[in-house]
VEXMIZA-436890 format. One record per residue: residue number from 1; residue in one letter; y negated, x negated, z negated of N, C-alpha, C in turn. Coordinates in nm, 4 decimals, decimal comma. Example, Ala and Ser with C-alpha at 12.3 -4.5 7.8 and 13.67 -1.06 7.14 Angstrom:
1; A; 0,5690; -1,3190; -0,7800; 0,4500; -1,2300; -0,7800; 0,3300; -1,3200; -0,7800
2; S; 0,2250; -1,2850; -0,7080; 0,1060; -1,3670; -0,7140; -0,0030; -1,2900; -0,7870
This chain:
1; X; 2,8085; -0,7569; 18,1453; 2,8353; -0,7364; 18,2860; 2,8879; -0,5953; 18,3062
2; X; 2,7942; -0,5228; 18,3838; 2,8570; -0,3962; 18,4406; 2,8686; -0,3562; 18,6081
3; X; 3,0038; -0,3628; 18,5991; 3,0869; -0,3954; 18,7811; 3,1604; -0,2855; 18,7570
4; X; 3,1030; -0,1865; 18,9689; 3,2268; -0,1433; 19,0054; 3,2908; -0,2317; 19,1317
5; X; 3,4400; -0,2174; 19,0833; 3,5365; -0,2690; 19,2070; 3,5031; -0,1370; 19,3121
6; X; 3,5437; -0,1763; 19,4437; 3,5818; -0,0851; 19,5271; 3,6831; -0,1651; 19,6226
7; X; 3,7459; -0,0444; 19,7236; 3,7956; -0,1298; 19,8221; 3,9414; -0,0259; 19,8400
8; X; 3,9619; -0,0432; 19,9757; 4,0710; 0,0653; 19,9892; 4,1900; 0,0822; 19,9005
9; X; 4,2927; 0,1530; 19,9292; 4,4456; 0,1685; 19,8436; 4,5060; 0,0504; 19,8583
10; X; 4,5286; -0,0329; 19,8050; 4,5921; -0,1846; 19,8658; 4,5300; -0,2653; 19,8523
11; X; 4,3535; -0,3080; 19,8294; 4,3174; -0,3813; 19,8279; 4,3146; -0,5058; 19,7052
12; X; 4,4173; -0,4206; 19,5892; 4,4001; -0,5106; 19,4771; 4,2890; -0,5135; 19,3529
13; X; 4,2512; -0,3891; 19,3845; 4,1350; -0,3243; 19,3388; 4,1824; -0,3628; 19,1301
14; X; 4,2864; -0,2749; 19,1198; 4,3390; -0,2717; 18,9654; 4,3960; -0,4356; 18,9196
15; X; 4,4695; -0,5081; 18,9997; 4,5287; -0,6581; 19,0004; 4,4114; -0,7014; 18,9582
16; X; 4,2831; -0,6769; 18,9925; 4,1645; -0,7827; 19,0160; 4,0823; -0,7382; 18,8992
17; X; 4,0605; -0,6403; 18,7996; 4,0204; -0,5642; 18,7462; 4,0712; -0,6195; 18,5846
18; X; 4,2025; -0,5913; 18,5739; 4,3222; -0,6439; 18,4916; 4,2793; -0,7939; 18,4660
19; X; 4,2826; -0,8800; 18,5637; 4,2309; -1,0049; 18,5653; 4,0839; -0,9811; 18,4922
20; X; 4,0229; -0,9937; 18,5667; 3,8534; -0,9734; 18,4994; 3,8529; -0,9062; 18,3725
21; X; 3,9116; -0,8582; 18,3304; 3,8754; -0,8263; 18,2153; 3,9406; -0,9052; 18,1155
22; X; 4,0474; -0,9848; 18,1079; 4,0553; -1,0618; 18,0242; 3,9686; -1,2141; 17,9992
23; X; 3,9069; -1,2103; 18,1436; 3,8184; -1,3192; 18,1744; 3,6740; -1,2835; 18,1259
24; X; 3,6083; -1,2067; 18,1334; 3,4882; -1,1627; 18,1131; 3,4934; -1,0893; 17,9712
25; X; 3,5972; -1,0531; 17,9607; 3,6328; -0,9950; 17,7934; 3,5276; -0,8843; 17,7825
26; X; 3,5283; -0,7941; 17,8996; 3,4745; -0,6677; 17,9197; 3,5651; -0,5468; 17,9100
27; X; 3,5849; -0,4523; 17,8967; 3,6290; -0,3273; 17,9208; 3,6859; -0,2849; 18,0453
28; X; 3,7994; -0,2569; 18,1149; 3,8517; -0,1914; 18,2399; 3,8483; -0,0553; 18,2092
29; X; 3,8227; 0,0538; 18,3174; 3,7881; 0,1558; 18,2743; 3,8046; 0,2137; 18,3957
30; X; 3,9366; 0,2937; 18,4611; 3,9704; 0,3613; 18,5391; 3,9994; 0,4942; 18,5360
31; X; 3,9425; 0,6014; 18,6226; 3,9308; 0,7215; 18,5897; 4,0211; 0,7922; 18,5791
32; X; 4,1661; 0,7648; 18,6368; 4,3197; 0,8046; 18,6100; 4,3420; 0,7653; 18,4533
33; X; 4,3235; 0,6673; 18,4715; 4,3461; 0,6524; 18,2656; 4,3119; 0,7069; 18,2178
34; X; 4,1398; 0,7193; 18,2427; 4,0808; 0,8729; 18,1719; 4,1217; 0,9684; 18,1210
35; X; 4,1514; 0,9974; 18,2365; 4,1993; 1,1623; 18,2633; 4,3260; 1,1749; 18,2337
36; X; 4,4035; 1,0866; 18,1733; 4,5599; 1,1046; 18,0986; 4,5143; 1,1027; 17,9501
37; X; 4,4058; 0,9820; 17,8963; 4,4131; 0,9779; 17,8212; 4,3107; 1,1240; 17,7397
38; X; 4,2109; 1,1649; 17,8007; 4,1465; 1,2825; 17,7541; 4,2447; 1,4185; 17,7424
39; X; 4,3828; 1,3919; 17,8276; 4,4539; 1,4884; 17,8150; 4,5643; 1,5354; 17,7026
40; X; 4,5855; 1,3758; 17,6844; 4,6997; 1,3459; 17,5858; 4,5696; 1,3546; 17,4412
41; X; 4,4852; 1,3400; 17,4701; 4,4329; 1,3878; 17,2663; 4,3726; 1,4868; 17,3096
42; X; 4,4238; 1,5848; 17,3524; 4,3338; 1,7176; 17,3605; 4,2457; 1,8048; 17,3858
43; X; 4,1277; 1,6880; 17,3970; 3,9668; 1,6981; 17,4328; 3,9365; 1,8098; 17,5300
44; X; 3,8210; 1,8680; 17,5002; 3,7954; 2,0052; 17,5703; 3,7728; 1,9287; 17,7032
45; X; 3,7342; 1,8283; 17,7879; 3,7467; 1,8033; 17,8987; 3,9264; 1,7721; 17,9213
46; X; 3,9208; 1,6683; 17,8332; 4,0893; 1,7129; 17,8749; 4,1525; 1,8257; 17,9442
47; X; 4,1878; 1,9608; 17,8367; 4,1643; 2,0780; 17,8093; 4,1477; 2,1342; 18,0171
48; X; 3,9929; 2,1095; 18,0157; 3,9639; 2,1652; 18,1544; 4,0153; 2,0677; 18,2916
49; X; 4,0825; 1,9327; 18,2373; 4,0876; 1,8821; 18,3717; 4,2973; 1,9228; 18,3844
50; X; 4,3268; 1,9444; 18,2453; 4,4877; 1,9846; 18,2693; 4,4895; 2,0874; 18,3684
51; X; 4,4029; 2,2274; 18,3519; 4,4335; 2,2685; 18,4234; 4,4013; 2,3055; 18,5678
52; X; 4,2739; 2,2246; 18,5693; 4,2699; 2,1739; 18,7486; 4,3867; 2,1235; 18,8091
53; X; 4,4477; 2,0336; 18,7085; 4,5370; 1,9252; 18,7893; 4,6696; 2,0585; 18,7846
54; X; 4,6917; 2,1156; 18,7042; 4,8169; 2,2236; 18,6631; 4,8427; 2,2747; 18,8398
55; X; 4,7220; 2,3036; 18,8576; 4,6490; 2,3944; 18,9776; 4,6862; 2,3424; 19,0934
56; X; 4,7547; 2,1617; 19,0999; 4,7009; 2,1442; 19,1962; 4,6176; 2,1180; 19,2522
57; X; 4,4912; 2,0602; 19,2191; 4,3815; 2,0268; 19,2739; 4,3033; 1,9167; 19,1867
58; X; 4,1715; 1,8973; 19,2707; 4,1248; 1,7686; 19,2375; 4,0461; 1,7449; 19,1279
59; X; 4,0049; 1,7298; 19,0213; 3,9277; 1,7214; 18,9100; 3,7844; 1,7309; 18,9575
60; X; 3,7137; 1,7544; 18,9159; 3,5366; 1,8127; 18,9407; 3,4786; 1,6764; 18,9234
61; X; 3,3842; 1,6691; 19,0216; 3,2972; 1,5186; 18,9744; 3,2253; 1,5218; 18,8311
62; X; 3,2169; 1,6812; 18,7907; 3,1130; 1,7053; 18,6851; 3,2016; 1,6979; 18,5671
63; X; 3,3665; 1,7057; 18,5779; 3,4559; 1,6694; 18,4573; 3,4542; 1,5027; 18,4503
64; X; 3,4971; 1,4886; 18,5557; 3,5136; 1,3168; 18,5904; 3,3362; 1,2323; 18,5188
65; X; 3,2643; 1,3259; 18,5612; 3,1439; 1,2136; 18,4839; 3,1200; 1,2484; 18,3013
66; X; 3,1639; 1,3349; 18,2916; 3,1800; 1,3901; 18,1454; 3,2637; 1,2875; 18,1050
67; X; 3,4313; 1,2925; 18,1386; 3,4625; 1,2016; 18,0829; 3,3889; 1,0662; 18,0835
68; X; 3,3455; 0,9793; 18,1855; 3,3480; 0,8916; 18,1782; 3,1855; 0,8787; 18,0939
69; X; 3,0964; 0,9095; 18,0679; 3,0017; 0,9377; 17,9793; 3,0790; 0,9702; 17,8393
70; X; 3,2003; 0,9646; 17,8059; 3,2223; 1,0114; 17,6868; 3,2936; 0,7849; 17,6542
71; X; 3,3429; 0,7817; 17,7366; 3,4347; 0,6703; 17,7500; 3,3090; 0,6031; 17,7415
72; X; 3,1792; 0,5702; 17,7828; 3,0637; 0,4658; 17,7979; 3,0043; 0,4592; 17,6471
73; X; 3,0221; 0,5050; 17,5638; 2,9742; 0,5011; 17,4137; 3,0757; 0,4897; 17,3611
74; X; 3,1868; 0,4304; 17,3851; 3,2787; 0,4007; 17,2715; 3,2288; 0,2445; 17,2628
75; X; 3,3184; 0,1831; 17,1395; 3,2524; 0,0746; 17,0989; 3,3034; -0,0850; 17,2190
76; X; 3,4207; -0,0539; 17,2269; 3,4760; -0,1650; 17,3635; 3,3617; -0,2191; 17,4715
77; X; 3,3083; -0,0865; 17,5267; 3,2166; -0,0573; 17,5957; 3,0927; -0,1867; 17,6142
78; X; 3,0617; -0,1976; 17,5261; 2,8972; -0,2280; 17,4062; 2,8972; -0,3864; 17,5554
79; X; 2,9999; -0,4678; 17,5629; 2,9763; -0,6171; 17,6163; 2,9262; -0,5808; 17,7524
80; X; 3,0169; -0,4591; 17,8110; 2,9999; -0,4725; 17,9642; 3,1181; -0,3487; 17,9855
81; X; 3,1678; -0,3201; 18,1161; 3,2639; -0,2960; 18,1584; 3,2884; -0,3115; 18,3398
82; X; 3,4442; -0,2699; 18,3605; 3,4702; -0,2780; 18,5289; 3,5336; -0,1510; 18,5600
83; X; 3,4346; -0,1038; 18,6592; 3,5030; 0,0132; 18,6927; 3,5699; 0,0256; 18,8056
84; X; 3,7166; 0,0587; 18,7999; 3,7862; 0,0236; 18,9301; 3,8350; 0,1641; 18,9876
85; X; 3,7612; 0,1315; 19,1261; 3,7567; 0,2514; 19,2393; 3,6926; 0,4056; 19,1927
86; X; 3,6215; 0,4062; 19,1291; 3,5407; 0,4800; 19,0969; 3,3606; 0,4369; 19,0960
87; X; 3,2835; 0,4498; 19,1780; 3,2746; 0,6499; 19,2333; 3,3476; 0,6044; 19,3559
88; X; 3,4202; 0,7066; 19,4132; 3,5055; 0,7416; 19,5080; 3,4168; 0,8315; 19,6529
89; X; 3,2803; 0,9052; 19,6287; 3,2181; 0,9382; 19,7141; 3,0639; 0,8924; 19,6738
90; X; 2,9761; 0,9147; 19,7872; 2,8124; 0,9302; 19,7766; 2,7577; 1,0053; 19,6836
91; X; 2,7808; 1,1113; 19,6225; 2,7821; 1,2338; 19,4985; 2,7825; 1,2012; 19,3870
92; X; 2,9385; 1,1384; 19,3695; 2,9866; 1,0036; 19,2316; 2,8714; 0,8778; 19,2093
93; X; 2,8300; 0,8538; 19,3028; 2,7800; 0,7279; 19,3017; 2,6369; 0,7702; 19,2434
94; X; 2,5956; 0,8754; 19,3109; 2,4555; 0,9210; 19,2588; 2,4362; 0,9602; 19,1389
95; X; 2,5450; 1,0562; 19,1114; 2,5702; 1,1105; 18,9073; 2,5899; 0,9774; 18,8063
96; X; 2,6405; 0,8971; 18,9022; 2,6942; 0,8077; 18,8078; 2,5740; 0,7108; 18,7882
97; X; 2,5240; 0,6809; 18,8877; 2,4096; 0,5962; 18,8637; 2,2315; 0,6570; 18,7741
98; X; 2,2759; 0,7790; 18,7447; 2,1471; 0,8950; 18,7243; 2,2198; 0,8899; 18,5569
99; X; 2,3713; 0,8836; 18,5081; 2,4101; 0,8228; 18,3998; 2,4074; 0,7380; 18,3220
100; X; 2,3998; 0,6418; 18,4045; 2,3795; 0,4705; 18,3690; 2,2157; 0,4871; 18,3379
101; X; 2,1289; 0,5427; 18,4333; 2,0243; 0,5252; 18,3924; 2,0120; 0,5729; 18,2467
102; X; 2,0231; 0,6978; 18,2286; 2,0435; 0,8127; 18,0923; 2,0337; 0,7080; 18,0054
103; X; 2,1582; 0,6077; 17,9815; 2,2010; 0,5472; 17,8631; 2,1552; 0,3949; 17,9118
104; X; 2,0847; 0,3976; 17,9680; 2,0421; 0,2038; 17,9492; 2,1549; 0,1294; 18,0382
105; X; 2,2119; 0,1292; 18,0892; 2,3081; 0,0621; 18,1201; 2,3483; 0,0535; 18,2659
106; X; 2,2226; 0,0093; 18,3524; 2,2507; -0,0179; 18,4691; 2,3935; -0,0813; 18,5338
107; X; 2,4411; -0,0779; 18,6568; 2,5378; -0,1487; 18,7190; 2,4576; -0,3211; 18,7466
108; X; 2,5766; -0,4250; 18,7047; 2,5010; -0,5530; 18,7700; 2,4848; -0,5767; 18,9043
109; X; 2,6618; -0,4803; 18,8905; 2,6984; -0,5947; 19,0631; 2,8211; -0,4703; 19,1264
110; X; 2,7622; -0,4933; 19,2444; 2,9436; -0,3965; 19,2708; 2,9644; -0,4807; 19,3945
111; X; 3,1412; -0,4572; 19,3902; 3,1804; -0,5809; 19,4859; 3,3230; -0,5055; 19,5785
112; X; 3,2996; -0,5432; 19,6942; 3,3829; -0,4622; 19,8014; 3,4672; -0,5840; 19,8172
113; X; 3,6066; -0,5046; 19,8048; 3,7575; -0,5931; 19,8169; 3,7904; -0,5541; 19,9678
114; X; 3,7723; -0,6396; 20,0647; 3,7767; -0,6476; 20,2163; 3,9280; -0,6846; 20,2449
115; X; 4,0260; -0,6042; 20,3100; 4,1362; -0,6158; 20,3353; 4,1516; -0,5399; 20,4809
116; X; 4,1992; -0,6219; 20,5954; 4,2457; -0,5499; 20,7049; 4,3724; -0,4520; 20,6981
117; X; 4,3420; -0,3358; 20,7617; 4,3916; -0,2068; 20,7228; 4,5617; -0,2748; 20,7350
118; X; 4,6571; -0,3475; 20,8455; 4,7637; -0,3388; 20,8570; 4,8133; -0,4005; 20,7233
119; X; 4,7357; -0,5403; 20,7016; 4,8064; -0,5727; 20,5806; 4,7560; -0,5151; 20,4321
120; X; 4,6947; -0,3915; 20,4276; 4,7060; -0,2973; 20,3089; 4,8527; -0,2499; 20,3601
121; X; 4,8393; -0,1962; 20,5045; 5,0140; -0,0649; 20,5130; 5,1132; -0,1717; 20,4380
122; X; 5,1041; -0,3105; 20,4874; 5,2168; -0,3739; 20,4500; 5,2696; -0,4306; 20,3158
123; X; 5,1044; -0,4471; 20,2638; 5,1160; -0,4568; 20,0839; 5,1987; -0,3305; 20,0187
124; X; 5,1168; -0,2286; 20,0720; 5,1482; -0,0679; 19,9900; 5,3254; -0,0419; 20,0045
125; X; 5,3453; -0,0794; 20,1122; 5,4454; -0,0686; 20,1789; 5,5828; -0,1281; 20,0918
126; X; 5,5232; -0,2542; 20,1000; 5,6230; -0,3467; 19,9479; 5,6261; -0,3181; 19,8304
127; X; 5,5260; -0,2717; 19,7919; 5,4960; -0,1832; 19,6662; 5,5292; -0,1161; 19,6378
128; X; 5,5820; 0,0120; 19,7158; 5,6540; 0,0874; 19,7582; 5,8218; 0,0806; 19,7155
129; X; 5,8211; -0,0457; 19,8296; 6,0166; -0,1028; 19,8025; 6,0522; -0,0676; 19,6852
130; X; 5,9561; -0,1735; 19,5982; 5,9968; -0,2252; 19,4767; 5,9448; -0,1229; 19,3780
131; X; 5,8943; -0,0447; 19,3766; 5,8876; 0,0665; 19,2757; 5,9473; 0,2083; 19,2970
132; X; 5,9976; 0,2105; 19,4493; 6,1331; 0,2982; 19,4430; 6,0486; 0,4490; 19,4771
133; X; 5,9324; 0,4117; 19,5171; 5,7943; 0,4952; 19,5943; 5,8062; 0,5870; 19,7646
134; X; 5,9260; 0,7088; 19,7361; 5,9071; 0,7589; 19,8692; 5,7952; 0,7953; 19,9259
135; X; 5,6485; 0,8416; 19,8557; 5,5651; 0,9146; 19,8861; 5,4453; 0,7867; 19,9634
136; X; 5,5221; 0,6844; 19,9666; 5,3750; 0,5551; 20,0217; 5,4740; 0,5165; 20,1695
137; X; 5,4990; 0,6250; 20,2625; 5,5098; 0,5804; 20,3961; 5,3945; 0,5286; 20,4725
138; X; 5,4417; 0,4132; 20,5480; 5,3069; 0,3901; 20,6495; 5,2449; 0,4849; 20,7116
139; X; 5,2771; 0,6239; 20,7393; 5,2103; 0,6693; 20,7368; 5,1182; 0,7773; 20,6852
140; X; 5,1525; 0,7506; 20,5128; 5,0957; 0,8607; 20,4333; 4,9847; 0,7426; 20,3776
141; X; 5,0334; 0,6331; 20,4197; 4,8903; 0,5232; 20,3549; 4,8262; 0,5210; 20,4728
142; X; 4,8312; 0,5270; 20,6150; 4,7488; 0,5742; 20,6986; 4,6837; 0,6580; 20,6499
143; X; 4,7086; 0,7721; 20,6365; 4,6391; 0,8547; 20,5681; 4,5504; 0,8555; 20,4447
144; X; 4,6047; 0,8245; 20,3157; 4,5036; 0,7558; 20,2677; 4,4026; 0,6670; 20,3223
145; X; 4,4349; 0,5954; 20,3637; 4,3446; 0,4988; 20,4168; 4,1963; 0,5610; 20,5173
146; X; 4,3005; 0,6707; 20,5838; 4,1395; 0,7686; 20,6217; 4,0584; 0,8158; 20,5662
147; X; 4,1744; 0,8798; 20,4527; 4,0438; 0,9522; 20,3594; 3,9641; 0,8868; 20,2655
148; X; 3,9941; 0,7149; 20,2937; 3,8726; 0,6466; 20,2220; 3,8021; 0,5984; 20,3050
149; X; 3,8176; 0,5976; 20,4407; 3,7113; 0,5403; 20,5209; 3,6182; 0,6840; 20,5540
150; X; 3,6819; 0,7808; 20,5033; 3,5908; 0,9270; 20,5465; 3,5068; 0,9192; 20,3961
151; X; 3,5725; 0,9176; 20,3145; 3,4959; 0,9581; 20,1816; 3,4369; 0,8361; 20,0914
152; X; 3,4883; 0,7695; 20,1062; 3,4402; 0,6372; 19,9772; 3,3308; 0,5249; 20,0807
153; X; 3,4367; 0,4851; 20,1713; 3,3572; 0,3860; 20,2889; 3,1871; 0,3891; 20,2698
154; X; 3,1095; 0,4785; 20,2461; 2,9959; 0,5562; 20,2679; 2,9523; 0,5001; 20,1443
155; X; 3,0055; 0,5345; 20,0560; 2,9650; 0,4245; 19,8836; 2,9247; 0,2942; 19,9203
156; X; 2,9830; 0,2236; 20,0196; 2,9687; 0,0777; 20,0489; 2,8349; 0,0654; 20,0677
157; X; 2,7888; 0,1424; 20,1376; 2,6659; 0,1232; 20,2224; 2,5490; 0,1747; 20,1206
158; X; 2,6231; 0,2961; 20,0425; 2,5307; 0,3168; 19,9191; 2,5009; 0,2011; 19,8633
159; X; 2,5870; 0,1424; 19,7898; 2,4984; 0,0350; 19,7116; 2,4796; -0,0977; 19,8016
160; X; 2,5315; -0,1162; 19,9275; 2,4371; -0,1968; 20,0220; 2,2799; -0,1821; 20,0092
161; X; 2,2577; -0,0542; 20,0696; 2,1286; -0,0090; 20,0666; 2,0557; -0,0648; 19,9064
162; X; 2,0988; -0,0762; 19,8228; 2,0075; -0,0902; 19,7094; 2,0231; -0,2256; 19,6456
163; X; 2,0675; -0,3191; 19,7104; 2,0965; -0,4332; 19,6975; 2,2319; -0,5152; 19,5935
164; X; 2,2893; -0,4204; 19,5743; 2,3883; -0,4410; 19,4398; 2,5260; -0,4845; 19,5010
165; X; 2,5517; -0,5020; 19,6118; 2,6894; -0,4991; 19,6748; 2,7486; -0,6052; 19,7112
166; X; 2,8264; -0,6675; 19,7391; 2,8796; -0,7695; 19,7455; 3,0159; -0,7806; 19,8111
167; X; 3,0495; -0,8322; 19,9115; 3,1760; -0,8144; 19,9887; 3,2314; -0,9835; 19,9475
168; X; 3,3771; -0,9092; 19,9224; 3,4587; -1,0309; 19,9015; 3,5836; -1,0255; 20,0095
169; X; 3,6457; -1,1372; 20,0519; 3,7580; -1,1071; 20,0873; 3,8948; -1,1124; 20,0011
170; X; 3,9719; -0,9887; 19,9967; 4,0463; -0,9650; 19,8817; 4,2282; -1,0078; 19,9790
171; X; 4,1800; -1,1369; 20,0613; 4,3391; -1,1975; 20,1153; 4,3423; -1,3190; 20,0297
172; X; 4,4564; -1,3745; 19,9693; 4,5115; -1,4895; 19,9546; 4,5660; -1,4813; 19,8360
173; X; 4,5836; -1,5908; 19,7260; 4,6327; -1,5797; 19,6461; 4,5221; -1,5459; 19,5126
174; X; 4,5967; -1,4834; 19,3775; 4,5334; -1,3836; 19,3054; 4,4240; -1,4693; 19,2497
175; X; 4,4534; -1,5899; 19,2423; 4,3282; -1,6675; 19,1448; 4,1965; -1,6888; 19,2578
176; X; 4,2649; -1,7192; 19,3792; 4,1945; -1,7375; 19,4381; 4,0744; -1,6418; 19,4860
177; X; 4,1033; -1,5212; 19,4910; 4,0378; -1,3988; 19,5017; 3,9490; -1,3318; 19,3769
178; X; 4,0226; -1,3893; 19,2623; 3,9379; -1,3788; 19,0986; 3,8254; -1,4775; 19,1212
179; X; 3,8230; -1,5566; 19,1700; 3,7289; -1,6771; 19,2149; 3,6067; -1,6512; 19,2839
180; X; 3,6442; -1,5476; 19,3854; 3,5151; -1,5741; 19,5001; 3,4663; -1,4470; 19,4560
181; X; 3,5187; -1,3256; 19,3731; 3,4458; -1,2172; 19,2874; 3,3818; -1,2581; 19,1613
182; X; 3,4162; -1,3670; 19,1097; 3,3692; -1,4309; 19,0186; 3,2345; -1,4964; 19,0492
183; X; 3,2564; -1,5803; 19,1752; 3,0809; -1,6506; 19,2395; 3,0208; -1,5244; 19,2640
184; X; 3,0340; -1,4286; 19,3593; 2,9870; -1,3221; 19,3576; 2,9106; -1,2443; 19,2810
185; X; 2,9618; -1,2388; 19,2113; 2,8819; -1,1748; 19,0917; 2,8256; -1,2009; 19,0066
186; X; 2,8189; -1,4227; 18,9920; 2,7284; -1,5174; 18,8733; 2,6162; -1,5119; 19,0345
187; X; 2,6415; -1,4946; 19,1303; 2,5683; -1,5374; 19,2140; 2,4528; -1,5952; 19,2306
C-alpha cells in the first residue's frame, strides 16, 4: 500500500498516519523527519537543505524530492508506505508522481482528512495549551490555514482529477476515523 494523507494543520493528518502504520505495517514517511534526519547524518542534501533552512527559508521542491527518492529505496520502504502531508503543492505532486513512476511504485490511494476550519482553530488551539505553543494563535492558524487552502487545497483536486482521492471525515473519535480511511482505501 502506497498512501498520501492530506488535509489541513489540525486535521490529524500525523495521529492517523502513526496509527496506520502500525496497522498496515507500512513505513510513515514525513518530510520534516526527512529533513532532520538527512541533516543530522550529514548527507550532501542534508548539507544543502541546513543551509536553506540556516537562511531562513523554505527547502527546494528539488531538495525535498531528492530526499525523499533517497528515503523510497531504503529497505522499510519495500511493503508500502504513508506519506503524511506531503506533496504540499500542484509542482510536488507532479515530481512526485513522475518519481513514483521512475521506480515502479505508483500511489494506491490518497485520502483527504475533511475537518471544518473552526474546529481545526480549536484542536490547534488545545494543542497549543498543552505543549506550551505561543506561535499557534487563532490567528496564526488562520493563517496557516490560508496558506493551505491557497497552496495544497489544489493537490485535492489534483488527484481528484485522476481518480486516486478519497475524502474522509477526520471528526470523531481516533479509531473511529482509522476506520472509515481504512474502508477507503480497501474500497
Amino acid at each position: 500500500m502506497r498512501l498520501v494523507l492530506l488535509g489541513p494543520p489540525g486535521s490529524g493528518k500525523g495521529t492517523q498516519a502513526t496509527r496506520l502504520k502500525e496497522k498496515l505495517g507500512i513505513a510513515h514517511i514525513s518530510t520534516g523527519d526527512m529533513l532532520r534526519a538527512e541533516i543530522a547524518a550529514g548527507t550532501e542534501l542534508g548539507k544543502q537543505a541546513k543551509t536553506v533552512m540556516d537562511a531562513g527559508n523554505l527547502v527546494s521542491d528539488d531538495i525535498l524530492l531528492g530526499m525523499l527518492e533517497s528515503r523510497l529505496t531504503q529497505a522499510d520502504v519495500a511493503k508500502g508506505f504513508i506519506l503524511d502531508g506531503y506533496p504540499r503543492n500542484v509542482a510536488q505532486a507532479n515530481a512526485m508522481d513522475g518519481l513514483l513512476a521512475k521506480i515502479g511504485q505508483p500511489l494506491d490511494a490518497v485520502v483527504q482528512l475533511d475537518v471544518a476550519t473552526e474546529l481545526l482553530v480549536e484542536r490547534i488551539a488545545g494543542r497549543a495549551k498543552e505543549q506550551g505553543r505561543a506561535d499557534d494563535t487563532p490567528e496564526a492558524v488562520r493563517q496557516r490555514l490560508q496558506v493551505y487552502n491557497d497552496q495544497t487545497a489544489p493537490v485535492v483536486d489534483f488527484y481528484a482529477g485522476r481518480g486516486t482521492l478519497a475524502r474522509v471525515d477526520g471528526v470523531g473519535e481516533l479509531d473511529e476515523i482509522e476506520a472509515r480511511i481504512l474502508a477507503a482505501i480497501k474500497g
